[in-house]
N, C-alpha and C positions, 0 to 999 in steps of 0.2 A: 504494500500500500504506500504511494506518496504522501510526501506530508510537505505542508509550507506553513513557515511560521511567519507572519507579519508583524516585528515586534513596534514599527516605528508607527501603526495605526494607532487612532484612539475611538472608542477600545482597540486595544492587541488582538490580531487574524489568528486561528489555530486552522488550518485548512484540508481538509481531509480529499485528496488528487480524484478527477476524475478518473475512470468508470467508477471506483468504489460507490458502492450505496450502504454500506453497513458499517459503522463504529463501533467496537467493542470495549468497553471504558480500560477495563486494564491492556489493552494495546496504547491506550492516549495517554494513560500514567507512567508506563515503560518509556513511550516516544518521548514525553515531556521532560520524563528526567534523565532518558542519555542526551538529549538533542533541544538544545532551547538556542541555536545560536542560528539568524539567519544566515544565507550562504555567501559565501565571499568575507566574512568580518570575523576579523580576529578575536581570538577570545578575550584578550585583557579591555577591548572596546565593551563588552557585555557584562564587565563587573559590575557595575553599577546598575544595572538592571533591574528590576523589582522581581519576584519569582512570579512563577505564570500558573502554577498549580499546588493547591491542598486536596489532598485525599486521607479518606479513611474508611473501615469497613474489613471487611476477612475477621469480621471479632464470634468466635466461637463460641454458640448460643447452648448446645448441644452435642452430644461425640456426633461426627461426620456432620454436623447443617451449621453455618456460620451465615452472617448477615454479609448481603452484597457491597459493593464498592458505591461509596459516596465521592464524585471527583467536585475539585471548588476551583473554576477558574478564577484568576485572580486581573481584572481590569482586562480581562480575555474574552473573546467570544467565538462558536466555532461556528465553520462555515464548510458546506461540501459545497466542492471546487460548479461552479456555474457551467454549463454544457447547454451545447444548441438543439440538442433534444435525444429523444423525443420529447411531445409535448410535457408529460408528465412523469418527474422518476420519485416513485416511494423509496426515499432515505433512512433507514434508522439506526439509532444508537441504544445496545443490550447490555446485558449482563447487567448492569449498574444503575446510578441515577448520575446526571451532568449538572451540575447550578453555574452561577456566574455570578462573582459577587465584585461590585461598580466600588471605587473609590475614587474624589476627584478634588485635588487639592487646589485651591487659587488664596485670592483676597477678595476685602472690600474694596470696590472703586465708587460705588452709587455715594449718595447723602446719609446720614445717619439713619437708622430704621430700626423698628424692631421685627419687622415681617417681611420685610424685601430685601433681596439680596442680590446685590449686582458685581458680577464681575468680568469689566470686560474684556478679559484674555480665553476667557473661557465657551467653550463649547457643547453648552449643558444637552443640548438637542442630539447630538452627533454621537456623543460619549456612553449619553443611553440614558443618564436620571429621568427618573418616571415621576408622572403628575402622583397624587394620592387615589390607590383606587380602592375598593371595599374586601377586595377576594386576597391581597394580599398584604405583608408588612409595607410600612412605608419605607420613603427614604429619610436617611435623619441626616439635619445638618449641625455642624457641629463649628461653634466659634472657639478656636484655639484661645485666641488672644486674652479672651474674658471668659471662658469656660462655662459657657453658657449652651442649650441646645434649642433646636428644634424639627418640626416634622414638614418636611416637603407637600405642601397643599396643590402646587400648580407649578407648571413648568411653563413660565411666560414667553419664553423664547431661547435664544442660544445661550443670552447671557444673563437675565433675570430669573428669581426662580423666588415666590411667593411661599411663604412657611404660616407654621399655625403661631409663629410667637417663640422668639428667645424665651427662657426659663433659664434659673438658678445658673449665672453668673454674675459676674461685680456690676455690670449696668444693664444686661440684658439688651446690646443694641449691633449690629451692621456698624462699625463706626471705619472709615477710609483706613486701608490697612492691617485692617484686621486680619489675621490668619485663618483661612474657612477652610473646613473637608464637609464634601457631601457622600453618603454611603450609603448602599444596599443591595439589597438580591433582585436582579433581574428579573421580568416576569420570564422570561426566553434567554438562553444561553446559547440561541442558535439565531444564525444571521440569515436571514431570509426563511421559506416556508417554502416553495415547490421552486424548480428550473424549467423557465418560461424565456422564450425568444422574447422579445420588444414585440416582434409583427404578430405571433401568433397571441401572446396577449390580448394585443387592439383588435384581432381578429374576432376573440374566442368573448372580449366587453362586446362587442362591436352587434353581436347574434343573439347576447344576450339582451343587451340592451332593445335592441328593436323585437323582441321577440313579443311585446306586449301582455296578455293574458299569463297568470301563473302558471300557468299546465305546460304553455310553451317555453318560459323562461325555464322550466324546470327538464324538461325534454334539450334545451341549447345547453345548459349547465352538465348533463349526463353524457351529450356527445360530444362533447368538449374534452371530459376528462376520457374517453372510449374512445376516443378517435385512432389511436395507436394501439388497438387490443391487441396487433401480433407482434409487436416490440417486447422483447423481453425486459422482464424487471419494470414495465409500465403500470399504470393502475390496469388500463384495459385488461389486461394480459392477464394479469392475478385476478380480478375477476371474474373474468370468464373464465377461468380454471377452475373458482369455486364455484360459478355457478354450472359447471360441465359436470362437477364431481356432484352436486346436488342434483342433479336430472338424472347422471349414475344410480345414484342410489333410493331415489323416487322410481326410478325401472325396474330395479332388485324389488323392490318393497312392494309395487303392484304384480311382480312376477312371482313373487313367492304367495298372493292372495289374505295377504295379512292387512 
């Protein structure tokens, strides 16, 4: 399997080579820790680097059953490598579970505040800090300077970012200069969701969208992802295999009169 490490993005690439479709976490914890240097740069340029992976997990519940691998990207996020098709490739990652957990240090640059946070070196959008949403923890921010916190309510833009309120430090404020970290767990540790051309995208909105009536919408939506049912490793393809294996054995079961 290839592997490419992007260390100079924000967040950090971990990139798993096309054709692979399958990630197995203790292959990425092996990868991670013989190989975190990109290609061509010397290793003493990568000392100073932050590390790119925590793990844990193999803890022995029971003689022979142990709990799975827990991997913690660190300001990292993975990505199987982009391909021009077929339309649709089902990707996964087994054995374990993958998190990604965001840290992003700057200052204040805005006016004094206790709920807004400005800084404008920073790329709060790009980097990945999440608005506050219900289904998971937030992001918390943290003023070094005066040791104070707060909870990320809204992510205003690349370089503002709305909080629920400084608490319990010496003035509780944003003030120019301040030392700020924003932190937290990713809803996705994974960069993008399917490998889609640009054209067949616009094609595949393009049928849906004129498709008017639900039943039709719903009908462009199925041949959209079936369009490639004989490409291997496609959605097409795996489903009609189970729905081939289900007609199989709907024959047996009327053949046998049961």
């Amino acid at each position: 399997m290839d592997w490419g490490i992007f260390s100079r993005s924000s967040p950090r690439i971990v990139q798993v080579g096309s054709p692979s479709t399958e990630l197995v976490i203790q292959d990425l914890v092996d990868t991670l820790r013989s190989n975190t240097l990109p290609a061509g740069e010397a290793l003493l340029e990568n000392l100073d680097d932050d590390k790119i992976l925590d793990d844990d997990g193999k803890i022995p519940i029971q003689p022979g059953l142990q709990t799975g691998i827990v991997a913690t990207l660190q300001n990292a996020k993975l990505r199987f490598e982009p391909r021009a098709g077929p339309a649709f490739v089902l990707c996964t990652i087994t054995e374990g579970d993958l998190v990604t957990f965001l840290e992003d240090n700057g200052s204040q640059t805005g006016a004094d505040s206790n709920t807004v946070l400005i800084d404008a070196a920073a790329d709060y959008l790009t980097f990945g800090i999440e608005t506050k949403a219900a289904d998971k923890d937030p992001f918390i921010v943290e003023n070094i300077t005066d040791g104070s916190q707060a909870t990320v309510v809204t992510v205003d833009s690349g370089t503002q970012i709305t909080t629920d309120g400084l608490v319990g430090g010496s003035d509780n404020l944003f003030q120019a200069g301040d030392v700020i970290e924003v932190s937290g767990f990713a809803t996705s540790p994974i960069v993008g969701s399917a490998f889609t051309t640009v054209s067949y995208a616009a094609s595949v909105a393009a049928s849906i969208v004129g498709a008017g009536s639900p039943a039709a919408i719903a009908a462009a939506t199925w041949d959209a992802l079936t369009a490639d049912h004989t490409v291997p490793g496609s959605f097409g393809e795996k489903i009609g295999l189970k729905l081939l294996s289900f007609g199989k054995w709907l024959a047996v079961r009327g053949g046998s009169g049961k």
